[in-house]
C-alpha positions in Angstrom: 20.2 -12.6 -16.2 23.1 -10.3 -16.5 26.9 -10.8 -14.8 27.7 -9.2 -11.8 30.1 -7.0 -13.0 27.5 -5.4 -16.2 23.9 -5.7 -13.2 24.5 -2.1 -12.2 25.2 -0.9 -15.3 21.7 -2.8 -16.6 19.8 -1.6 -13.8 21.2 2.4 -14.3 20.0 2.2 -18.0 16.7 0.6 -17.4 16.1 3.2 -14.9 17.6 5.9 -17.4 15.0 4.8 -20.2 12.0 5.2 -18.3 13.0 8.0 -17.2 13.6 9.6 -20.4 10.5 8.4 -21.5 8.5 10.5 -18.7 10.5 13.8 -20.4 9.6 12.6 -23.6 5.7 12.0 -22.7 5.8 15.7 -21.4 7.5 17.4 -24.7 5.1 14.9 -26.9 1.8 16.4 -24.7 3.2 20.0 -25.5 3.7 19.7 -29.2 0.1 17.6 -29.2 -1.9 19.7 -27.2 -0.4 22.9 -26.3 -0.1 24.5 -30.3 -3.9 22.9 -31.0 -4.6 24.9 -27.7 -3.3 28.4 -28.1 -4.4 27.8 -32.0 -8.3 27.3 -30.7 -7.5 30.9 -28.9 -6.5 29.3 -25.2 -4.2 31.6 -23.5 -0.4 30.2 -23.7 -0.7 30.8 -19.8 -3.3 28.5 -19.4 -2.6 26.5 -22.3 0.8 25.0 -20.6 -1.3 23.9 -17.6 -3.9 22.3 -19.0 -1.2 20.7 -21.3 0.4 19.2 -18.5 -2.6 18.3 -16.7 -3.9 15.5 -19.5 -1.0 13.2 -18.5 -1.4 13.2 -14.5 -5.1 12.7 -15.1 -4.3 9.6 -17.9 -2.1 8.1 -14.9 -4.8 8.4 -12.1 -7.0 6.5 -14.7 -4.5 4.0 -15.6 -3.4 3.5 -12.3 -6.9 3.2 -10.4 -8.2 0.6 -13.2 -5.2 -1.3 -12.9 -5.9 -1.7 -8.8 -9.5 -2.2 -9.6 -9.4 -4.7 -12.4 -5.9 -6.4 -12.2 -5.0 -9.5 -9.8 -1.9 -9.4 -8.1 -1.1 -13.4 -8.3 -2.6 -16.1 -11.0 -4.4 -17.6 -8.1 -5.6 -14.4 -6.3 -6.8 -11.3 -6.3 -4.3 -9.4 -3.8 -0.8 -10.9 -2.8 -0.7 -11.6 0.9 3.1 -11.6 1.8 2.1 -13.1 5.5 0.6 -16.3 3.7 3.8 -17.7 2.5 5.0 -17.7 5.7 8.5 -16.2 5.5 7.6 -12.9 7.0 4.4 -11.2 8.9 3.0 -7.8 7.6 5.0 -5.0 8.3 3.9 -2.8 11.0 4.1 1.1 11.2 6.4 0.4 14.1 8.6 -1.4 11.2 8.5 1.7 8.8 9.9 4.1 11.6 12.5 1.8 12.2 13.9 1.8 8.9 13.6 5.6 9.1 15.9 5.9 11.9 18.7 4.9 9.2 19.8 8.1 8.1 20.8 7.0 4.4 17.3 6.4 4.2 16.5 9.5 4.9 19.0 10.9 2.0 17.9 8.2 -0.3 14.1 10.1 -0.3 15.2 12.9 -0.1 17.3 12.3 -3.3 15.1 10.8 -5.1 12.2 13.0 -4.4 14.9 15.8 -5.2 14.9 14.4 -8.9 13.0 12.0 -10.8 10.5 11.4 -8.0 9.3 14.3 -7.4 
């Protein structure tokens, strides 16, 4: 879809919009439920929390309907990668293993150090 020499640039800036758009979900839940809190007399202390509460428990519900109700494939229900044939399912065995690569390591440890955290 997009020449090798722009891909990383296109890959950085999707990544950099949705990004920006979980900061921008957090400011927009302030401004729409933390001033209609404190206004009803909530505490500002506890009015932040709750605040940032609404979106993690929006996710959840997002996120478990989508598992429940979604299909993976056209044909099926859940994607079985062992059915095509081209690889088995990975093992725990094979998730230690990739572990043992130490940019791995940093790459988590990044990542949860930032925007996955």
């Amino acid at each position: 879809m997009f020449a090798p020499n722009v891909i990383g640039t296109a890959n950085a800036t999707a990544a950099g919009w949705g990004n920006l758009g979980g900061g921008v979900t957090q400011i927009f839940m302030m401004s729409v439920l933390f001033n209609p809190m404190v206004e009803s007399g909530i505490l500002p202390d506890t009015a932040w929390r709750l605040a940032m509460i609404v979106p993690a428990v929006m996710f959840l519900i997002v996120a478990i309907s989508l598992k429940l109700l979604c299909w993976d494939t056209p044909t099926s229900r859940r994607f079985d990668v062992s059915v095509t044939g081209k690889t088995q399912k990975p093992s725990m065995m094979d998730y230690c293993e990739v572990l043992k690569d130490v940019r791995v390591v940093v790459m988590i440890a990044q990542y949860s150090a930032c925007f996955g955290a």
